[in-house]
C-alpha positions in Angstrom: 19.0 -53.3 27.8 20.0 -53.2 31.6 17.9 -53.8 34.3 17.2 -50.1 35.3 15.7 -49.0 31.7 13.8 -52.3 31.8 12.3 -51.5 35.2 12.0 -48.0 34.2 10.0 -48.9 31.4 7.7 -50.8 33.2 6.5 -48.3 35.5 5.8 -45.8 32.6 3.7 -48.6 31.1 2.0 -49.6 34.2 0.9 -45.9 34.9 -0.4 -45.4 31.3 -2.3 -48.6 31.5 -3.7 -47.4 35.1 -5.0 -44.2 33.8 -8.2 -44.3 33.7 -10.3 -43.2 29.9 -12.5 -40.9 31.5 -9.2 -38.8 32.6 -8.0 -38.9 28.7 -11.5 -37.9 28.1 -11.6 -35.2 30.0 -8.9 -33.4 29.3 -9.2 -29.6 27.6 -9.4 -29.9 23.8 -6.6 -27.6 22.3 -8.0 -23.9 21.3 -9.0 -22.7 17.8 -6.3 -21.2 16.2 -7.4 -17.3 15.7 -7.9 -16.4 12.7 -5.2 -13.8 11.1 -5.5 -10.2 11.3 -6.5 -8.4 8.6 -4.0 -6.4 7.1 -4.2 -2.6 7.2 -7.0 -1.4 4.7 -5.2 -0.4 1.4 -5.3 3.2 1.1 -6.6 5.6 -2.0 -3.1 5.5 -3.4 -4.1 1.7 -4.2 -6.3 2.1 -7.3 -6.8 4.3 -10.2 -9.4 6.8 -10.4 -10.8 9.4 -12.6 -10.2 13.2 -11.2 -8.2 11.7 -8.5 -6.4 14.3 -6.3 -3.9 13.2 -3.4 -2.0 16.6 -3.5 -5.3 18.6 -2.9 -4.6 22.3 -2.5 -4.2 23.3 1.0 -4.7 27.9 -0.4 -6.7 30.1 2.1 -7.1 33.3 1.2 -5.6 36.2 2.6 -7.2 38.5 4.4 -9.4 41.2 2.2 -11.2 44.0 3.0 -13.9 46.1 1.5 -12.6 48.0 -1.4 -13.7 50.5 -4.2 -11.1 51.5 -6.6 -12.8 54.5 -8.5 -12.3 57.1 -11.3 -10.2 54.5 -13.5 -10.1 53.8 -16.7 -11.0 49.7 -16.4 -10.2 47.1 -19.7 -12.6 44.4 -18.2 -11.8 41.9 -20.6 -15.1 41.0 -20.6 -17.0 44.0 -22.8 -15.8 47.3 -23.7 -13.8 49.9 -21.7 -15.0 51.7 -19.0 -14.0 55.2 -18.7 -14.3 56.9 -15.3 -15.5 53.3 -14.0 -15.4 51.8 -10.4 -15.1 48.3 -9.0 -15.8 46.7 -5.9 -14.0 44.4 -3.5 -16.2 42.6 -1.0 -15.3 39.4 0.3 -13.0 38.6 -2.0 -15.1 38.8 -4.8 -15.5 41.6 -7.5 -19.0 43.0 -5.9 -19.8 45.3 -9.2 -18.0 46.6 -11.8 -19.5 50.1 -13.6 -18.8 53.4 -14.4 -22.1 54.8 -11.6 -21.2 52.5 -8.1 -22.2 54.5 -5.2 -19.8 54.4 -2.1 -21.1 51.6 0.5 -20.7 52.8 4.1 -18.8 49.6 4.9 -16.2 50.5 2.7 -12.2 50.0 4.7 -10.2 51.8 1.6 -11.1 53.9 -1.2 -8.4 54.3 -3.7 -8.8 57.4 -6.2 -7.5 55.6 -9.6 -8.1 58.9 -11.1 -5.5 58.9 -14.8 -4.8 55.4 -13.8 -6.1 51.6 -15.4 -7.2 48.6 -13.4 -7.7 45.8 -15.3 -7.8 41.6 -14.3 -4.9 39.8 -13.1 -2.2 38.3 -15.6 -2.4 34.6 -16.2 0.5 33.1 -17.7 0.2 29.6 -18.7 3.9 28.7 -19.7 6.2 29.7 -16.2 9.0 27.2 -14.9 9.0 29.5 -11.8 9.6 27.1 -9.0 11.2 24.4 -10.9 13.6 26.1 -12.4 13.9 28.9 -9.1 16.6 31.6 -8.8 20.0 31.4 -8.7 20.0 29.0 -11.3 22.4 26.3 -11.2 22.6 22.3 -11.1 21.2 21.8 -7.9 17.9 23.8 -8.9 17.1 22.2 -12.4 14.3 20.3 -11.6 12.1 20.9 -14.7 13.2 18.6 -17.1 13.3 14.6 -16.1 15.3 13.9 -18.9 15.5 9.8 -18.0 13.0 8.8 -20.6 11.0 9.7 -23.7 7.5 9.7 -21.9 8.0 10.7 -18.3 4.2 11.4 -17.4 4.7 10.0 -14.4 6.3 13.1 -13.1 4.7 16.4 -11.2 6.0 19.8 -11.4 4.6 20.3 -8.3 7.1 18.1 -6.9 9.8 20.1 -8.0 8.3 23.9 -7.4 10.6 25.3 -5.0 7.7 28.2 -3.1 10.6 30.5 -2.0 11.7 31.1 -5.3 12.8 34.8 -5.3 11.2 35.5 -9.0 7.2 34.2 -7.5 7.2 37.9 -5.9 8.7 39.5 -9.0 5.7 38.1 -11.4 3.2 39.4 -8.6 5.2 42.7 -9.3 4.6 42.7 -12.7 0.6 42.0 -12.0 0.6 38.2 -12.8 -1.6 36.7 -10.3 -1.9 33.1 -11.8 0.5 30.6 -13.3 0.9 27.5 -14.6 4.4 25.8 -13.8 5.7 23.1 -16.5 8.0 20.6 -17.1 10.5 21.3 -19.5 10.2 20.3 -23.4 13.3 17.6 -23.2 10.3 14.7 -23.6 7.7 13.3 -25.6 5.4 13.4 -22.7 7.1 15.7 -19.7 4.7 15.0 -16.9 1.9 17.2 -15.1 1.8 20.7 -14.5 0.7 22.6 -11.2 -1.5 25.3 -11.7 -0.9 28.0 -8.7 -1.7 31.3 -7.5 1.3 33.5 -7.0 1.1 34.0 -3.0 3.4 33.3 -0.4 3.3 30.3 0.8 5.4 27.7 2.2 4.2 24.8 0.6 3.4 24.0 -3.0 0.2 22.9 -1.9 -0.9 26.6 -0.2 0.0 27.7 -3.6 -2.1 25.3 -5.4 -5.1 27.1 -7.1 -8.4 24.7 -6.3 -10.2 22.5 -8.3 -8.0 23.6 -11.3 -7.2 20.7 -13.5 -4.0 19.4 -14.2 -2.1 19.9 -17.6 0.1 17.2 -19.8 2.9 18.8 -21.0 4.0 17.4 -24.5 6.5 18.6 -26.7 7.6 17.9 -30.1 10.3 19.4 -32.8 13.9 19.5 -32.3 14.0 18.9 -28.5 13.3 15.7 -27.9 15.2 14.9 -30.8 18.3 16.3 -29.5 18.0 14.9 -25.6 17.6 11.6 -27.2 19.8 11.3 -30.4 21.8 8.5 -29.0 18.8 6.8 -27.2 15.8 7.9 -29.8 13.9 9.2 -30.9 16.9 10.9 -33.7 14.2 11.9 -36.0 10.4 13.5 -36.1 8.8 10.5 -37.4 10.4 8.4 -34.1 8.8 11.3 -32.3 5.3 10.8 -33.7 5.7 6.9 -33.2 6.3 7.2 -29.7 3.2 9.2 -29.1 1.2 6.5 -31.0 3.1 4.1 -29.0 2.0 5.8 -25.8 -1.4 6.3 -26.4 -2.5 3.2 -28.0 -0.3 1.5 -24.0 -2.9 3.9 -22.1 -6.1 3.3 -24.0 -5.8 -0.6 -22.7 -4.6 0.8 -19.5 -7.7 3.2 -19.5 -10.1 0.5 -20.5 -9.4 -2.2 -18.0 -9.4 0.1 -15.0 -12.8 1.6 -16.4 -14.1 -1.6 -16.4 -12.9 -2.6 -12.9 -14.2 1.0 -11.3 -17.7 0.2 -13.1 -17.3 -3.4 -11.5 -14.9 -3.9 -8.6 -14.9 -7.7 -9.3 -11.5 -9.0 -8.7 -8.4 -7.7 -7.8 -7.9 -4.5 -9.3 -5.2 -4.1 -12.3 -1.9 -3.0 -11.7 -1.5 0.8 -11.0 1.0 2.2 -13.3 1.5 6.6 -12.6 3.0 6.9 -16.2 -0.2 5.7 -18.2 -2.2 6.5 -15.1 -1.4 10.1 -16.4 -2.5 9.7 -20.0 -5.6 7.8 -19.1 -6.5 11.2 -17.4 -6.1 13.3 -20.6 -7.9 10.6 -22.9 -11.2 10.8 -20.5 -10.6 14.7 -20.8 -9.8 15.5 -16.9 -5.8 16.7 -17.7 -5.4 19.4 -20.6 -3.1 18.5 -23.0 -0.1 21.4 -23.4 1.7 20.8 -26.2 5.1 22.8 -27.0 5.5 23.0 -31.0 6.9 25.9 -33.4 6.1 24.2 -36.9 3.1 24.4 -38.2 2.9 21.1 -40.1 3.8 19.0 -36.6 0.6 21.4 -35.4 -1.5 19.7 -38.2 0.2 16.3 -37.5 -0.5 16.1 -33.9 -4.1 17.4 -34.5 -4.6 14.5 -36.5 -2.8 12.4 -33.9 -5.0 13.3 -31.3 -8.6 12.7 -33.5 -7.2 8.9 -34.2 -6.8 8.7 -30.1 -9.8 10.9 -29.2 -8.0 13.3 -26.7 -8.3 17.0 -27.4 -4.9 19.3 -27.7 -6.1 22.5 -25.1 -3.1 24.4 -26.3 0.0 24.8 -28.3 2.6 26.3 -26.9 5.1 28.7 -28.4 3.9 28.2 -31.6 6.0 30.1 -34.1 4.2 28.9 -37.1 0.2 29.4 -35.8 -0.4 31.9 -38.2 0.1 29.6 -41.1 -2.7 27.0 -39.7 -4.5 30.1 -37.8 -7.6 28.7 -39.6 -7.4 25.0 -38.9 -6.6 26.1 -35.0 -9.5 27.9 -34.7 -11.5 25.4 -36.1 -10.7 22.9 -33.7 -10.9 25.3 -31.0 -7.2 25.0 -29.7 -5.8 28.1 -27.6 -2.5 29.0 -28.8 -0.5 31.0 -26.9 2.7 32.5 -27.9 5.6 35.1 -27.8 5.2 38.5 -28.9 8.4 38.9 -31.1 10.7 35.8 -29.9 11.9 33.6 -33.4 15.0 32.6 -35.4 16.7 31.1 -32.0 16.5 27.6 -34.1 15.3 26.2 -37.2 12.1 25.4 -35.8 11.5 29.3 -34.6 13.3 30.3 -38.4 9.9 31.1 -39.9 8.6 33.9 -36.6 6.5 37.1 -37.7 6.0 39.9 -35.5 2.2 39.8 -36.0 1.6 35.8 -35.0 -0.8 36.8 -32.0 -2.4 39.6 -34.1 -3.1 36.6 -36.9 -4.1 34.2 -34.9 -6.8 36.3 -33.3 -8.2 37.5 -36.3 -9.0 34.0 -37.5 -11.1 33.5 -34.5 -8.7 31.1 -32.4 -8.0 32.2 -28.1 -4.4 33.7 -29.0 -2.6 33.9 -25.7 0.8 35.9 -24.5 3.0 33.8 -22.4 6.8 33.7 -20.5 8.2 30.5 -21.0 11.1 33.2 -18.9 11.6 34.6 -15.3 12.4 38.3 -17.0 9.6 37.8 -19.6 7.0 36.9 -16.8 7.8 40.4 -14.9 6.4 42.3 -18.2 3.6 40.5 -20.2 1.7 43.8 -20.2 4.3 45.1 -22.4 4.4 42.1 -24.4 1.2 42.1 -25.4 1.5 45.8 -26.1 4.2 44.8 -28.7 2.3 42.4 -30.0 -0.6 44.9 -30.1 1.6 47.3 -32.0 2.4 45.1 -34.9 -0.7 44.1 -35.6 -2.0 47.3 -36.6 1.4 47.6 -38.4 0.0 44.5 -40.5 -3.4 46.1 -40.9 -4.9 44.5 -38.2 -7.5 46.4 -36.2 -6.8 45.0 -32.5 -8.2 47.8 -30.2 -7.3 47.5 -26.5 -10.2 45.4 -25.4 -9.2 42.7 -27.6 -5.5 42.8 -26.6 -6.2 42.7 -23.3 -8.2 39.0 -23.3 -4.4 37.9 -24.8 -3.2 38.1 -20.8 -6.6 37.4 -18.7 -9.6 36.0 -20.4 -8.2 33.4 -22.7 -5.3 32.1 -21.0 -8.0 31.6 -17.7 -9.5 29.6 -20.4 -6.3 27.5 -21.3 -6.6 26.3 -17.5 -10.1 26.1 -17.7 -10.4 29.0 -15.1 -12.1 31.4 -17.1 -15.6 31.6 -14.9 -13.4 32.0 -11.9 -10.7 34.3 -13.0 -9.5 36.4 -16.3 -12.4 38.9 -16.5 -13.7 41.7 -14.3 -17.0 40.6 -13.7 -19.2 40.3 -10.8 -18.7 37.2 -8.8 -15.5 36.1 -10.0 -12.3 36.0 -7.7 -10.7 39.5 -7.2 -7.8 39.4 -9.1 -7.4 43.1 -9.7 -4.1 45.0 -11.0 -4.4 48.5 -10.9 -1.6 50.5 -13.0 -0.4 53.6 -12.6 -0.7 54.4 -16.2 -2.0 52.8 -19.8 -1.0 49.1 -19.2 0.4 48.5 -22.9 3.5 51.3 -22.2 6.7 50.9 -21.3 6.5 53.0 -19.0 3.5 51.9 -17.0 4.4 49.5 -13.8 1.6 47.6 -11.7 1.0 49.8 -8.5 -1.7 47.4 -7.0 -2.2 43.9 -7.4 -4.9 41.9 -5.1 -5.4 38.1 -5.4 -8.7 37.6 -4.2 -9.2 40.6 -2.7 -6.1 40.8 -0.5 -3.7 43.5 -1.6 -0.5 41.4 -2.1 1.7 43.7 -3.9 1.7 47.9 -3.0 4.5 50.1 -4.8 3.8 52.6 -2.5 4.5 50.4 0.5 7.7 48.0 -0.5 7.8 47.8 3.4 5.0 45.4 3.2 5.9 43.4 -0.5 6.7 39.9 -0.7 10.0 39.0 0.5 10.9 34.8 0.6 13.1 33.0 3.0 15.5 32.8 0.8 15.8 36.4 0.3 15.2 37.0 4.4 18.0 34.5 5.3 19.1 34.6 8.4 17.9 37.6 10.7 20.1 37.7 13.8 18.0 38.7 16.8 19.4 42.1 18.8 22.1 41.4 21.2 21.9 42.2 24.8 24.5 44.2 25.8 
């Protein structure tokens, strides 16, 4: 060591030695560390909850005004027909409906209906308007999530493209309400939206409140094909993977009941897919379910007493009138085509009077689209449908025929005290025709959605255009 470092060394020594312990004493003890931030608070997307609803509908009404259509001839869906009948528009609401309504002085428009019908708006509860828009082509098919055999995961909302040119077509043809699907390429499609047929420019201004969501299901022939190579190939893998599926969400269901009755712990994992079919085992998401053979009705009815869900509706349904009995026993809405069959081999077995059938057994029988031309004329639909069931010796007058468009679908979505009926109190969703609605010949004049007149054939100046229709609008050029 040379003689610098040495001396060097001693000094440092020296000067510790010197200090005195009252200076190491003294000196400031080293801060508390501070304790971590808490992370941001986890928000309601976190945990699983009955009725939960992040996509909340975002609808105002339209402007209404006060309104008496008079001297019609009304099908109220709700009692017999009213000849020479009036009904009132006040706030949005249907005021009164009768055949002796005076003429309030606050009245803004009087329409003289006089040789014409009004009757509720059209609800159709099998549309793919929106996720299937106009033009069709590959970059619009967004209905069918063809990746796996249960997609429940998935929205239709999410897909539901609001300038689709065909919304304002439907309004046209006096459908006021409709519930968009996913397609029938899975087991278990996904959720459906429910929606009012307005302009908007979001899915959620379209989004009819408080209405429940629907699990679209399908079985038969087209899951079978979509998945051939993958499976299901057959209609017994079909019914396994709905076992499959249910018995997966029944655990899922249980532990997060438990945990919401509890919070003790951290919660379980969130999974959307089962989150979905939790939902439609507690009862808060209707189960839809697109089948044609009646024997896969009877099998999926037993299916769903083993699991304890309830089937709301078949859909399509080719074959009801075989079971007509058994689906009116359980109380299952069927809705269906008026004369579509024989398109495959599960459609083979159609009969013109199906709807007619099913009604007389005492089951909700229900017209629907499933089709963006179809959707534009359910009135005549039904009218064919009406047609051949007297042709079978069925007695379906008018009154009944009309609940196959308004009261009972309304019930399908759980809608029915709202909407469906011309009764005092509900929304007013009004179609007025400008001639017997069940005639080929007969087009909607009128529509209103909650009072606001939406639709006017006599004023196409006004009607419903989309964006997409608008385009671009070049502004005038100075010159």
């Amino acid at each position: 060591m040379s003689r610098l470092v040495r001396a060097l060394a001693a000094v440092s020594m020296a000067a510790f030695v010197a200090l005195p312990l009252a200076s190491v004493a003294q000196q400031p003890a080293p801060a508390p560390a501070a304790p971590a931030s808490p992370g941001p608070t986890p928000g309601p997307g976190a945990v699983s909850v009955p009725f939960a609803d992040p996509y909340p509908s975002t609808y105002v009404p339209f402007a209404s005004q006060a309104t008496l259509i008079r001297n019609a001839t009304i099908l109220t869906a709700a009692g017999p027909t009213i000849r020479n009948g009036s009904v009132l528009i006040r706030n949005g609401k249907i005021a009164a409906v009768g055949a002796n309504i005076g003429t309030p002085a606050d009245l803004v428009l009087v329409i003289d209906a006089r040789g014409k019908y009004v009757t509720p708006g059209i609800v159709d509860i099998h549309s793919h308007l929106g996720d299937y828009p106009a033009p069709g082509m590959q970059a619009h098919s967004d209905g069918n999530e063809a990746t796996n055999p249960n997609t429940a995961n998935v929205w239709a909302e999410h897909s539901v493209w609001p300038q689709d040119p065909q919304f304002p077509r439907a309004l046209a043809g006096g459908v006021t309400t409709l519930q968009v699907l996913p397609g029938s390429a899975n087991l278990i499609g996904g959720r459906s939206a429910v929606l009012k047929v307005v302009p908007a420019r979001t899915v959620q201004a379209m989004k009819f409140p408080g209405a429940r969501y629907g699990l679209k299901m399908a079985c038969g022939e087209n899951p079978k094909r979509v998945y051939a190579q993958r499976g299901p190939s057959t209609r017994m893998g079909n019914m396994a993977g709905y076992r499959a599926a249910w018995i997966a969400a029944e655990g899922y269901k249980r532990r997060w009941d438990a945990w919401n009755a509890s919070h003790k712990g951290d919660p379980p994992p969130r999974d959307l897919t089962m989150e979905t079919m939790a939902e439609a085992l507690r009862g808060d998401i209707y189960v839809h379910m697109h089948c044609y053979r009646a024997d896969e009705m009877a099998q999926v009815i037993d299916m769903s007493h083993e699991f304890g869900y309830k089937v709301r509706a078949f859909h399509h349904a080719i074959e009801a009138y075989k079971i007509a009995d058994l689906l009116a026993k359980e109380g299952i809405v069927v809705t269906m085509w008026a004369d579509w069959g024989g398109f495959k081999m599960e459609a083979l077995d159609s009969v013109r009077a199906n709807i007619g059938l099913v009604d007389a057994a005492g089951a909700r029988a229900t017209i629907h689209s499933d089709d963006p031309s179809g959707i534009q004329r359910l009135n005549q639909e039904v009218g064919k449908a009406m047609f051949a069931a007297k042709r079978a010796g069925l007695p379906v007058t008018e009154d009944v025929a009309i609940k196959w468009m308004t009261i009972n679908p309304a019930y399908a979505l759980g809608l029915d005290d709202r909407i469906g009926s011309l009764e005092s109190g509900k929304n007013a969703d009004i179609v007025l025709w400008d001639g017997d609605p069940f005639s080929v010949y007969t087009h909607a004049e009128k529509v209103f959605v909650d009072g606001a007149l939406l639709f006017d054939r006599d004023d196409p100046k006004q009607n419903w255009r989309t964006d997409f229709e608008l385009g671009y609008v070049r502004s005038a050029v100075r010159k």
